[in-house]
C-alpha positions, 0 to 999 in steps of 0.5 A: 500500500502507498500514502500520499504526504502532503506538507505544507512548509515556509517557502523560505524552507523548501529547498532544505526539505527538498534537499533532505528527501532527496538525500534520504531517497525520496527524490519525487515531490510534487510543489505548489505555491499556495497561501493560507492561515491556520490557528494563529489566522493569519499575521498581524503587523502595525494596522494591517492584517494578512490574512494569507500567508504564503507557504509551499505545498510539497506532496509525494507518494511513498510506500505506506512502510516509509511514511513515518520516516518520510514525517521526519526528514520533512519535520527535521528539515522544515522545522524552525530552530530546534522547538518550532515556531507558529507557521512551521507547517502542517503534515497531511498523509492519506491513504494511496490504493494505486498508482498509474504510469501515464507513460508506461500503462503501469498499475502499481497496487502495491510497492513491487506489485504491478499490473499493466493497463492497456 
């Protein structure tokens, strides 16, 4: 079975996390610019509130076995100085039940197991 990690990092952050599941061996990510909040909602300066504050949007599929290992290099790399601040992101991880080669017509269901799709 695979999972799909989806993190949502600080921009200012991406290239160490990329660079660290590179390293680790998981070299296929997925990144997006994307904008939010969370619990603080947003950030306050002077008068003005943004409301969005921009972040980066990493997702890769691993197999359910890594996953674990995956959270921690991500965590490790994303992590503001060694407690974490407000803003350091969030992890998301779901459940995968098969992965598709558009090129090859592969169908993976399980890591090694595969089937082709015509």
């Amino acid at each position: 079975m695979f999972s799909m990690v989806r993190a949502i990092v600080r921009p200012d952050k991406v290239n160490d996390v990329l660079a660290s599941l590179l390293d680790n061996g998981f070299p296929a990510v997925t990144k997006f610019n994307v904008a939010g909040r969370g619990k603080q909602r947003g950030i306050k300066i002077g008068e003005i509130t943004y409301d969005e504050i921009p972040k980066t949007l990493l997702m890769c599929v691993v197999p359910a076995s890594d996953v674990e290992f995956v959270i921690k290099t991500i965590m490790a790399a994303a992590r503001t100085g060694d407690k974490g601040a407000f803003g350091d992101g969030k992890i998301f991880v779901s459940p995968v039940d098969s992965v598709y080669t558009v090129s090859s017509g592969i169908k993976e269901v399980k890591p090694g197991v595969i089937e082709e799709v015509k």
